[in-house]
MARGUMI-410502 format. One record per residue (C-alpha): residue in three letters; y, x, z. Coordinates in steps of 0.2 Angstrom, whole numbers. Layout:
<nodes>
NODE   residuo       y       x       z
NODE       ALA       Y       X       Z
...
</nodes>
This chain:
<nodes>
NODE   residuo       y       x       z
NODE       UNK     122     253     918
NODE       UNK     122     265     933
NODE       UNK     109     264     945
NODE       UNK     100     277     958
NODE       UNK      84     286     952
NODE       UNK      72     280     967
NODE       UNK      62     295     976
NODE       UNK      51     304     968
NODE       UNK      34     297     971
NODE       UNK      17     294     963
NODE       UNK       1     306     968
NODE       UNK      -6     304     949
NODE       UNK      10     311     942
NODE       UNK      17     322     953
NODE       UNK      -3     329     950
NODE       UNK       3     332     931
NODE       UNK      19     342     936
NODE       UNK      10     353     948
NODE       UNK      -4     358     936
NODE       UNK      11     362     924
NODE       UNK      22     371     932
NODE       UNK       5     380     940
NODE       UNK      -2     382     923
NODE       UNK      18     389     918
NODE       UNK      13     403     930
NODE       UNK       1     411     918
NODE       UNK     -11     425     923
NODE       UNK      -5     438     910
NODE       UNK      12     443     918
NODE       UNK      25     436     907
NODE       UNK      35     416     910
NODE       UNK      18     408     893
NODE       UNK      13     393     899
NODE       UNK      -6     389     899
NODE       UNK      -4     374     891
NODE       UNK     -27     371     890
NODE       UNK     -30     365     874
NODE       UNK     -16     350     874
NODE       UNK      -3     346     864
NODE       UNK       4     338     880
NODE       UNK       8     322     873
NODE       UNK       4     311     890
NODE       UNK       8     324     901
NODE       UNK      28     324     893
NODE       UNK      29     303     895
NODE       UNK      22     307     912
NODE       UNK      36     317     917
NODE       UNK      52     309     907
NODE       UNK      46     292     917
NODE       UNK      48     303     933
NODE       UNK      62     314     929
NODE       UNK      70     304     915
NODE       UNK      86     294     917
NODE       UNK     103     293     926
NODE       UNK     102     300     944
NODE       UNK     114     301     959
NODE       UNK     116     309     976
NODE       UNK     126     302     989
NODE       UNK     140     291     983
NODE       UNK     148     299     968
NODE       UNK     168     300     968
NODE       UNK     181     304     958
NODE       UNK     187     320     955
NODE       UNK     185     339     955
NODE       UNK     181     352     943
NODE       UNK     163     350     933
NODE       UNK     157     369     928
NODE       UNK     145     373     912
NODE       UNK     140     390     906
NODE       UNK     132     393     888
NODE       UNK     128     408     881
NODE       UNK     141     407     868
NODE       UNK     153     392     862
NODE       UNK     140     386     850
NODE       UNK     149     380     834
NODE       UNK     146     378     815
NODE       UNK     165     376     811
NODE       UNK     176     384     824
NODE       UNK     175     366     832
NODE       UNK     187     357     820
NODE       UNK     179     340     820
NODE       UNK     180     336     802
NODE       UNK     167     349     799
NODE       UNK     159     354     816
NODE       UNK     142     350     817
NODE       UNK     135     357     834
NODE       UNK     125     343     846
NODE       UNK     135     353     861
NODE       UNK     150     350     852
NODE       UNK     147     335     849
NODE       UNK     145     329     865
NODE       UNK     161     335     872
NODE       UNK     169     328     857
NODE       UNK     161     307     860
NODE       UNK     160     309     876
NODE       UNK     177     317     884
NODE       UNK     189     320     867
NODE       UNK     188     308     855
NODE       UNK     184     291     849
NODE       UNK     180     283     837
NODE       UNK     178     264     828
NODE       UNK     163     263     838
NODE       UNK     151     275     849
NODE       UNK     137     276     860
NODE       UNK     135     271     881
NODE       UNK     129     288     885
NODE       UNK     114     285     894
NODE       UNK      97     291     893
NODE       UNK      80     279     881
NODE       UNK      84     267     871
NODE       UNK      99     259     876
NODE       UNK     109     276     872
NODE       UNK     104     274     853
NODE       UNK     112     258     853
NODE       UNK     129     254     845
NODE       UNK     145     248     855
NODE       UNK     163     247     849
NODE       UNK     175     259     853
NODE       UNK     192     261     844
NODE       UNK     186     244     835
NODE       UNK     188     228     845
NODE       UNK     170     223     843
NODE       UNK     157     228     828
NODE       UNK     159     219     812
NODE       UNK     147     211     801
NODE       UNK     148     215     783
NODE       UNK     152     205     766
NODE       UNK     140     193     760
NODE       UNK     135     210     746
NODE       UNK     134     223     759
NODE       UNK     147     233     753
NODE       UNK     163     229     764
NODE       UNK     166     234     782
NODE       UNK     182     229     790
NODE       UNK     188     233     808
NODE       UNK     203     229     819
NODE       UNK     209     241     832
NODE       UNK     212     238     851
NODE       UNK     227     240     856
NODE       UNK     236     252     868
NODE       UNK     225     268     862
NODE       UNK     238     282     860
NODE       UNK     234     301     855
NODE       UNK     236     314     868
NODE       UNK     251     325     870
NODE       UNK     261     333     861
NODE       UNK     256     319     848
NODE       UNK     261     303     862
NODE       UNK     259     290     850
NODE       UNK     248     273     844
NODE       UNK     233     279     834
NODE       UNK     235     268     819
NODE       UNK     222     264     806
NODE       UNK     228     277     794
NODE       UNK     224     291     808
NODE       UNK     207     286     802
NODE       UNK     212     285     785
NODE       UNK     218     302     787
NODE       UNK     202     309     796
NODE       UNK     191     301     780
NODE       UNK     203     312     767
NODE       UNK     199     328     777
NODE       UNK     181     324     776
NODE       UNK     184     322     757
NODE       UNK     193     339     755
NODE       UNK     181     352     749
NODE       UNK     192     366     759
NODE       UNK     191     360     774
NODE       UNK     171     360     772
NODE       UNK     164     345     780
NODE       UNK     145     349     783
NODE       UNK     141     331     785
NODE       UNK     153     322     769
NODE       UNK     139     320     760
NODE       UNK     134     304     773
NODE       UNK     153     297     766
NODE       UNK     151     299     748
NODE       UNK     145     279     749
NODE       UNK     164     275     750
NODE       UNK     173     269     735
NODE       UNK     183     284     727
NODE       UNK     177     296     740
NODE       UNK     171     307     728
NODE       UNK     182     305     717
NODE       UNK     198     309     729
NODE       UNK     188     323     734
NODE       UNK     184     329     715
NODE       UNK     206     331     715
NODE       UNK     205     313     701
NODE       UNK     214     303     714
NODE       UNK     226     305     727
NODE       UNK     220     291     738
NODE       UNK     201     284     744
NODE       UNK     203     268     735
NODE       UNK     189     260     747
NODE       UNK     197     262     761
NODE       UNK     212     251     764
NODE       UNK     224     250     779
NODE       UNK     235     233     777
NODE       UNK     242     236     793
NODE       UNK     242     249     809
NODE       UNK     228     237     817
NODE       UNK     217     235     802
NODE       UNK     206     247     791
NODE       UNK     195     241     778
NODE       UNK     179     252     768
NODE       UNK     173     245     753
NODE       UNK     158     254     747
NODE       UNK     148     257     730
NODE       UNK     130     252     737
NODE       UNK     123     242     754
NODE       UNK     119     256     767
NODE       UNK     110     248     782
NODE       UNK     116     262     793
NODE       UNK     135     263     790
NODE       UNK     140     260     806
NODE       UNK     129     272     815
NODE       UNK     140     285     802
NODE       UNK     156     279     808
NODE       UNK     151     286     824
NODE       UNK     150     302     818
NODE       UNK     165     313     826
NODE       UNK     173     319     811
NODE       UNK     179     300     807
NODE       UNK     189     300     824
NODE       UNK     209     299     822
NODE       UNK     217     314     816
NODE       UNK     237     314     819
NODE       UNK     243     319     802
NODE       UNK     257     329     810
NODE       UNK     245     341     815
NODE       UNK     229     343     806
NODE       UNK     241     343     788
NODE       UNK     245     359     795
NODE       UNK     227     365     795
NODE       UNK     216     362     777
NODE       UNK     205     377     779
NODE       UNK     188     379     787
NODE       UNK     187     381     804
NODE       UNK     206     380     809
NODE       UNK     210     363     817
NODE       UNK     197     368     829
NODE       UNK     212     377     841
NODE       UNK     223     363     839
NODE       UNK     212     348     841
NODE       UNK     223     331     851
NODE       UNK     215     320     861
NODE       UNK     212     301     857
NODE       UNK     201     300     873
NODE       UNK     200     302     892
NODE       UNK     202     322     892
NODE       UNK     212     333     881
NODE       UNK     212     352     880
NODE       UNK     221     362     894
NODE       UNK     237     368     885
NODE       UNK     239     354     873
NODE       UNK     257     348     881
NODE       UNK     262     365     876
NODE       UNK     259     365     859
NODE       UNK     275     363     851
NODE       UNK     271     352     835
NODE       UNK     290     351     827
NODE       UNK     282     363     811
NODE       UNK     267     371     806
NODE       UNK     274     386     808
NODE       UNK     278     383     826
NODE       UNK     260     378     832
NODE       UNK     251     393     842
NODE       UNK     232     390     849
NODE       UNK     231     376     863
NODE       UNK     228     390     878
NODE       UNK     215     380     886
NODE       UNK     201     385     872
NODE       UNK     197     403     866
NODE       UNK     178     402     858
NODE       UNK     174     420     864
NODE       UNK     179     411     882
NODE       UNK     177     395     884
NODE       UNK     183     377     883
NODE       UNK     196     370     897
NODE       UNK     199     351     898
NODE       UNK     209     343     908
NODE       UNK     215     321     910
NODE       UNK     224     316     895
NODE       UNK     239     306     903
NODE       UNK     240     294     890
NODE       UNK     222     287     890
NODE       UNK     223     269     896
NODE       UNK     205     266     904
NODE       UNK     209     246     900
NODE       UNK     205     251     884
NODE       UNK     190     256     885
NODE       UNK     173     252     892
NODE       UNK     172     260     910
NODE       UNK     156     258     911
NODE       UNK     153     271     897
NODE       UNK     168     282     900
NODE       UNK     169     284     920
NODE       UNK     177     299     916
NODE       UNK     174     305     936
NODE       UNK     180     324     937
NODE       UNK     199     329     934
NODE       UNK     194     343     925
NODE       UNK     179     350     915
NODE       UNK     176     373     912
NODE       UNK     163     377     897
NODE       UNK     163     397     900
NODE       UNK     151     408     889
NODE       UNK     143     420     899
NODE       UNK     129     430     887
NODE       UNK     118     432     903
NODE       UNK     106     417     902
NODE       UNK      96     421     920
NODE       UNK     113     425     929
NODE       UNK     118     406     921
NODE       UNK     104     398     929
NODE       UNK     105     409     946
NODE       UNK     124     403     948
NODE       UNK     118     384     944
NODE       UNK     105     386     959
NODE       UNK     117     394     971
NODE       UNK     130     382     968
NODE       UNK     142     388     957
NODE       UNK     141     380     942
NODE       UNK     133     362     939
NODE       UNK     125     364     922
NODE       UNK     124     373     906
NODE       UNK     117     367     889
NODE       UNK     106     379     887
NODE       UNK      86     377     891
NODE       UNK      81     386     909
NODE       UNK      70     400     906
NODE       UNK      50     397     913
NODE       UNK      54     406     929
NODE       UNK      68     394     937
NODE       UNK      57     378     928
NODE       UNK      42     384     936
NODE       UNK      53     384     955
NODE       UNK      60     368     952
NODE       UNK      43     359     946
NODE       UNK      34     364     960
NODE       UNK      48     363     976
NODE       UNK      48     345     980
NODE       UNK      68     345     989
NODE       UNK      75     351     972
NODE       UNK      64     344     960
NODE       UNK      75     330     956
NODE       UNK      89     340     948
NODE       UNK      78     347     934
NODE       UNK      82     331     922
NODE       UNK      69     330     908
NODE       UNK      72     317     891
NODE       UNK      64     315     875
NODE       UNK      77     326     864
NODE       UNK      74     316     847
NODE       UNK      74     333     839
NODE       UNK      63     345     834
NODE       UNK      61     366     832
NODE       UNK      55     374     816
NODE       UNK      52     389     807
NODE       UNK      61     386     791
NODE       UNK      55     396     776
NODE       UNK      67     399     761
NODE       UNK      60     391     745
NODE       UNK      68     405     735
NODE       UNK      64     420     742
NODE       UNK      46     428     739
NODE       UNK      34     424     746
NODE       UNK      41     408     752
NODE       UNK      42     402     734
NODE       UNK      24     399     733
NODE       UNK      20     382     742
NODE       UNK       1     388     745
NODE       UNK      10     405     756
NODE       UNK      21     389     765
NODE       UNK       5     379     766
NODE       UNK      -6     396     776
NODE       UNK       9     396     788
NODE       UNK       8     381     794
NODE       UNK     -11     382     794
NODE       UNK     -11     401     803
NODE       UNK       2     398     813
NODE       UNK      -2     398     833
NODE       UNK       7     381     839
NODE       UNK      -2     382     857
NODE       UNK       4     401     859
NODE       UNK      23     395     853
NODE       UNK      21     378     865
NODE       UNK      13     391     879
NODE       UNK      28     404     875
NODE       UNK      41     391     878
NODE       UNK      35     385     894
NODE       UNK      21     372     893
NODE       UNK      23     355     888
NODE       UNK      35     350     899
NODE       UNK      45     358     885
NODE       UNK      40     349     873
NODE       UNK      24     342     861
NODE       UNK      16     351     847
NODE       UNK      23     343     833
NODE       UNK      13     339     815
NODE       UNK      25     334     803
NODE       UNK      46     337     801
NODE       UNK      51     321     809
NODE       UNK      51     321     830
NODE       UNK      40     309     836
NODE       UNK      52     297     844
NODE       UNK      57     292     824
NODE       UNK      44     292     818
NODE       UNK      32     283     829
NODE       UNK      21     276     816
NODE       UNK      15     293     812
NODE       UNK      13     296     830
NODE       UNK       2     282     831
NODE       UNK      -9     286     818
NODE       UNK     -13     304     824
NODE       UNK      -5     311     807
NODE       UNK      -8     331     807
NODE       UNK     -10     338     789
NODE       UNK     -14     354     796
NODE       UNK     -22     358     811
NODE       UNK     -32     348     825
NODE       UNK     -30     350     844
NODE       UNK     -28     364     852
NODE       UNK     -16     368     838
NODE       UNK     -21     387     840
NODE       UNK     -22     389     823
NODE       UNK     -36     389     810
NODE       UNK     -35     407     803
NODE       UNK     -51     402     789
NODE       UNK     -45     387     782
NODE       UNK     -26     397     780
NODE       UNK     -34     413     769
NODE       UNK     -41     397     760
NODE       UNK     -25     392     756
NODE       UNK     -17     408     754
NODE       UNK     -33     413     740
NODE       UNK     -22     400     729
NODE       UNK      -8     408     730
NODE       UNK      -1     423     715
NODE       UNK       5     434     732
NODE       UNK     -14     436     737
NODE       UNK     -19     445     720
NODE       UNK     -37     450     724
NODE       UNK     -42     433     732
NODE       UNK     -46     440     749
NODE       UNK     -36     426     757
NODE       UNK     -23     440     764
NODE       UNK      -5     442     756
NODE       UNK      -5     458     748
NODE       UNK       9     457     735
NODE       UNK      25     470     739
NODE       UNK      34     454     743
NODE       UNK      22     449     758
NODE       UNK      28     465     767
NODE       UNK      44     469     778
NODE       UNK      49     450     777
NODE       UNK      65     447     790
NODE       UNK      62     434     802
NODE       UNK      75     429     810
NODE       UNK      81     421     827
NODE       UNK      88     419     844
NODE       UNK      90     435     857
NODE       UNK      86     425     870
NODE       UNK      71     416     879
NODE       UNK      62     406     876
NODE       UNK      67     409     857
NODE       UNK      64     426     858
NODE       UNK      46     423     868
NODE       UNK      40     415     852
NODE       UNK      44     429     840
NODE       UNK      27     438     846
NODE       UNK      17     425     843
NODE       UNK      27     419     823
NODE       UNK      24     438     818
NODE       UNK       6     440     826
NODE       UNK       1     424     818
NODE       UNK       8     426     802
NODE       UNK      -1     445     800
NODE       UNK     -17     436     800
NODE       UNK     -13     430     783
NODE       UNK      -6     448     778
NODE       UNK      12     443     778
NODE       UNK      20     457     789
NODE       UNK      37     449     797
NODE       UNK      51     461     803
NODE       UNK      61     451     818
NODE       UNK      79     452     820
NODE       UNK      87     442     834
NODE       UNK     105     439     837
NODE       UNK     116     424     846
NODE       UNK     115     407     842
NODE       UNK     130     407     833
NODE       UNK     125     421     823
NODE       UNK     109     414     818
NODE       UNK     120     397     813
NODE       UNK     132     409     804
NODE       UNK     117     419     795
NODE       UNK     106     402     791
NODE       UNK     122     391     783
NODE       UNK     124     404     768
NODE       UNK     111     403     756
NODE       UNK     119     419     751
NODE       UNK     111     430     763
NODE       UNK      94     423     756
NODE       UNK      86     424     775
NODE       UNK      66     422     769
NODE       UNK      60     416     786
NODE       UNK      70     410     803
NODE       UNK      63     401     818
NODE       UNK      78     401     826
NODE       UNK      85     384     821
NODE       UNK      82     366     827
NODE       UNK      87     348     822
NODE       UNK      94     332     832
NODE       UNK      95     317     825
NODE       UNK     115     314     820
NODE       UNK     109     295     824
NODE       UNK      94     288     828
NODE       UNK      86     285     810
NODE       UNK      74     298     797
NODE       UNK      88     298     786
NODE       UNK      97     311     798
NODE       UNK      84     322     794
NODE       UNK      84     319     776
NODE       UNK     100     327     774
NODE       UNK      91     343     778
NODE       UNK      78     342     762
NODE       UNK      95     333     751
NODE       UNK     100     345     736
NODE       UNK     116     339     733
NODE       UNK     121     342     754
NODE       UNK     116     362     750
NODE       UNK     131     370     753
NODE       UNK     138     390     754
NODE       UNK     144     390     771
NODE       UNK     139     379     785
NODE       UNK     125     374     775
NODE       UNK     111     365     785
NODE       UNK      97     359     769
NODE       UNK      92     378     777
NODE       UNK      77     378     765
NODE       UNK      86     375     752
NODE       UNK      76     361     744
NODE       UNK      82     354     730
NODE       UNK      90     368     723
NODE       UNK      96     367     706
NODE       UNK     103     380     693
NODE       UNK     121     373     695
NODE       UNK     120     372     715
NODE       UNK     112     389     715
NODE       UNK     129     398     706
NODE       UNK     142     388     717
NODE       UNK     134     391     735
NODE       UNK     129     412     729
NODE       UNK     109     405     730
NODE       UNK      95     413     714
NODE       UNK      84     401     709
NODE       UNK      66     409     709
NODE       UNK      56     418     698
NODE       UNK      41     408     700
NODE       UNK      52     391     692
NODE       UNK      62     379     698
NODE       UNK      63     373     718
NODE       UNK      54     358     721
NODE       UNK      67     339     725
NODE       UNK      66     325     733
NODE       UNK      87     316     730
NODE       UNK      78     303     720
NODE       UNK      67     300     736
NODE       UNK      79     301     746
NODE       UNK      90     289     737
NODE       UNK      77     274     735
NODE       UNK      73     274     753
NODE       UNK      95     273     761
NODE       UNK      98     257     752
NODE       UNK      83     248     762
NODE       UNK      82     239     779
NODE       UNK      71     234     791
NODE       UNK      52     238     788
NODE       UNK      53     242     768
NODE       UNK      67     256     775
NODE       UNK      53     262     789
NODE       UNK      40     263     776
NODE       UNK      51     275     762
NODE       UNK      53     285     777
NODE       UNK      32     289     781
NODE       UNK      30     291     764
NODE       UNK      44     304     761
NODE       UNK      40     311     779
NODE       UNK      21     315     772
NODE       UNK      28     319     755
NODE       UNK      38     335     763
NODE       UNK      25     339     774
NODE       UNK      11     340     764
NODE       UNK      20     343     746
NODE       UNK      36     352     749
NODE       UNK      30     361     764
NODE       UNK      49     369     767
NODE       UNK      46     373     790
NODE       UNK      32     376     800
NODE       UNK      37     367     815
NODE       UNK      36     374     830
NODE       UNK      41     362     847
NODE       UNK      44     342     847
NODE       UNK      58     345     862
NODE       UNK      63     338     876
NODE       UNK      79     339     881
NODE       UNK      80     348     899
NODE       UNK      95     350     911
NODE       UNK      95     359     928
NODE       UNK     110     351     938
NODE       UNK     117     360     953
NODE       UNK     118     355     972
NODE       UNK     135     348     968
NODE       UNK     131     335     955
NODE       UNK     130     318     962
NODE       UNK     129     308     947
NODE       UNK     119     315     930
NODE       UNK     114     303     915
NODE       UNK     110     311     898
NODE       UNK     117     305     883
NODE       UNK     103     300     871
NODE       UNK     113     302     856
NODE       UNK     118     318     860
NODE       UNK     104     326     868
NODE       UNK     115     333     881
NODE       UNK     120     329     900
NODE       UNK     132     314     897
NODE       UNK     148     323     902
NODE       UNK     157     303     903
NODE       UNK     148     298     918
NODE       UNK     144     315     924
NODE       UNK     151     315     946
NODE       UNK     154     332     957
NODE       UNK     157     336     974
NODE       UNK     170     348     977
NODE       UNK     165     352     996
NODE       UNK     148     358     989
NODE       UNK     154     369     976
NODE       UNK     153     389     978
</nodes>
């Protein structure tokens, strides 16, 4: 699946680029983009077909050390794979650490969306009913040190009963509840999943209680990889296994042969990852390429440095000069503007449709939010050019219309669906104070919030561009309409952190995004899901679906106003179905949320944008992840600073 990206050439599109990264230069003195009254829709297909894709320098080689840098070590659950639920972690995880039954290829379009065994010999059919699945193992795949052994069927077993035990806090189980006796294992009435049978070390069978078309994209999920059960017994809490993670692919975590697994009491943090430092891989010496497909796993540097370094511009200057090939973080406008319009470096600003999107999300239970007429003037007010402008043009991304990113949902896309606002997305200030005169929060009809609760309203999000260059714009917009925002910004993590406890009842956040876990609507659906609500890690952010019961156990107050609108039922009628019934359920509920539940204002249909140093001389992103796809990623050493 390699090939080499051929020069850049084309007059009519490098025309595009240049008006964009002219237009990224703005006249008013900070890194908005002028983006003229687009949503940039042709403009982005223009530039993924040119900057798209695996590329290569030279002849890429083995070895070396391959150097990122992100801000912080993003994680949701101190990187324990049963519950993490990062996209950078994510990444590391498929491509480097672990395997599982089956995976992706890691490459950029299409094809990186697409299926292909792994841990399993080939990809099964199911029963005749839909409802059983069963897999045989390849041989010769052993866990990394201190572990040194076969993975076996019930390593998998094993990660499955994690998944099921509430203490551990899975923040994607409810995606496995399909499987016979899950919930009841995890409910403490069983001791075993009864729908999942190992006969023998090469075999593992899941029964479940209804067809689901997209099980096998689940069972690519990370947190069904093999777990030795000699180590993660000793870890049944939130957040712990993360430090002690062993390998079952190419590259384990420095340190790991050190850890000394003859007790629990005996096991100390692997020394090659500190989350307030960084993440150190090095070759797992018991990873048998023959195994695996190395095509997909090329597996090309020796060693592989995440640091965190909190200083975003001094990230993207050390990339430039050569000491570091990458980060996972978006280049601010400034270093995108240099790369777009110099011709010799252009090629290692890589630019891919991300399958995700960036939103505002507004609490259903916290005045005003609670009122879907105040949602509904948000999204009508709200400045999407000024947000597309702020984060660097459309080179960034489109202006999106609906929750779904374009790229699943193409049917909507087709049909020009925008519920709210027409082009140039600059926000229609009348037809909002329309809205907002049918709210009870505008109590003298003026079309301006003026209730107590439409003042000092905290909004929260990210302390660093180009987040924190959209903050302006949320909070200008939003005082048109008379709601008076308060912005407090803080690291990603702490955003995460903040957001996944519907405890700290955080009204308004535009500090959050989505990428699909797999490429199919019903990985967004889990957002809006009720019953996936949860009081740490909790991702349904907007906390639709809320119900008294849900309410009490995640520390969540059901509003005032009544009960918080659901769509469960929805969503169950549509996960059963295939082909173009399933594609259907998914417009409708897309427009139901968007029109009728109204739980975001989204902000940016993203690309997903990497800046690769002068060392790199291979780079292909994974599609599935959205990040660079670190298993065919190649480096230099004699260019490296």
């Amino acid at each position: 699946m390699k090939r080499r990206w051929l020069t850049w050439s084309g007059i009519g599109v490098l025309a595009v680029l240049m008006a964009l990264a002219l237009a990224a230069c703005g006249d008013d003195g900070d890194d908005a983009a002028d983006t003229s009254g687009d949503d940039g829709g042709d403009d982005i297909a223009a530039v993924i077909e040119q900057l798209g894709g695996p590329v290569t320098f030279g002849e890429p080689a083995k070895g070396g050390t391959f150097r990122i840098a992100n801000t912080d070590f993003a994680q949701s659950d101190g990187f324990d794979p049963t519950g993490e639920y990062f996209g950078s972690a994510w990444t590391i995880y498929n491509s480097l650490m672990l395997r599982t039954l089956v995976s992706y290829p890691f490459t950029a379009g299409s094809a990186g969306n697409e299926l292909v065994a792994d841990l399993a010999t080939e990809l099964p059919e199911p029963s005749a009913d839909g409802l059983t699945w069963t897999f045989t193992l390849k041989d010769g795949v052993k866990f990394g040190p201190p572990v040194n052994r076969d993975v076996t069927s019930k390593d998998i077993a094993y990660a499955f009963q994690r998944i099921a035990t509430p203490s551990v806090a899975a923040q994607y189980a409810n995606y496995y509840q399909v499987i016979k006796g899950l919930p009841e294992f995890s409910a403490g009435e069983a001791k075993t999943i009864s729908g999942i049978q190992t006969p023998d070390d090469k075999t593992i069978t899941f029964t479940l209680t209804q067809p689901t078309g997209d099980f096998l994209f689940r069972l690519a999920m990370p947190a069904t990889a093999p777990i030795p059960r000699e180590v993660g017994k000793c870890y049944t809490q939130a957040a712990e296994y993360g430090r002690y993670v062993i390998a079952s692919g190419p590259y384990m975590i420095d340190g790991s042969d050190k850890l000394d697994i003859s007790s629990c009491g005996s096991q100390k943090p692997i020394s090659g990852f500190n989350p307030n430092t960084g993440l150190y891989l090095v070759r797992n010496p018991n990873y048998d390429p023959a195994t695996d497909d190395v095509e997909i796993r090329q597996s090309n540097p020796d060693r592989f440095e995440i640091s965190v370094n909190t200083n975003l511009d001094n990230i993207f200057a050390q990339i430039e000069r050569g000491e570091l090939e990458g980060s996972f973080e978006t280049p601010p406008n400034a270093v995108l503007r240099r790369y777009l319009q110099d011709p010799e470096s252009r090629e290692r600003l890589r630019v891919n449709s991300g399958d995700r999107i960036w939103f505002a999300y507004m609490n259903l239970t916290t005045p005003p939010f609670d009122d879907v007429h105040v949602r509904k003037a948000m999204n009508l007010v709200m400045d999407l050019e000024g947000v597309q402008r702020a984060w660097g043009g459309p080179v960034q991304g489109s202006i999106p219309t609906d929750v779904l990113p374009d790229t699943l949902m193409p049917e909507l896309t087709a049909d020009s669906y925008a519920p709210y606002q027409a082009a140039p997305f600059a926000g229609d200030v009348d037809a909002a104070k329309e809205e907002m005169k049918l709210s009870a929060y505008d109590t003298d009809k003026d079309g301006l919030c003026d209730a107590p609760a439409c003042k000092g309203i905290v909004h929260l999000n990210r302390n660093f561009a180009p987040w924190s260059t959209q903050s302006p714009i949320i909070v200008q917009s939003a005082a048109q309409i008379g709601i008076e925002l308060e912005t407090r910004e803080a690291s990603r993590s702490a955003v995460n952190d903040a957001s996944g406890k519907p405890g700290r009842e955080i009204p308004l956040s535009s500090g959050n995004g989505w990428g699909k876990d797999y490429a199919d609507p019903s990985t967004f659906m889990v957002l809006f899901d009720g019953r996936n609500i949860l009081a740490d890690g909790n991702t349904a952010f907007s906390l639709v679906g809320l119900t008294p019961a849900k309410a009490k156990e995640v520390g969540a107050t059901i509003p005032a106003s009544g009960p918080v609108p659901s769509v469960d039922a929805d969503i169950d009628a549509c996960n059963p179905l295939t082909g173009q019934e399933r594609t259907d359920c998914w417009v409708a509920l897309n427009k139901k949320i968007t029109e009728e539940i109204v739980p975001w204002v989204p902000l940016m249909d993203a690309t997903a944008i990497d800046l690769i140093g002068p060392a790199v001389t291979q780079y292909d992103m994974d599609q599935n992840g959205t990040e660079m796809a670190l298993s065919r990623v190649a480096v230099d050493e004699s260019l490296q600073k």
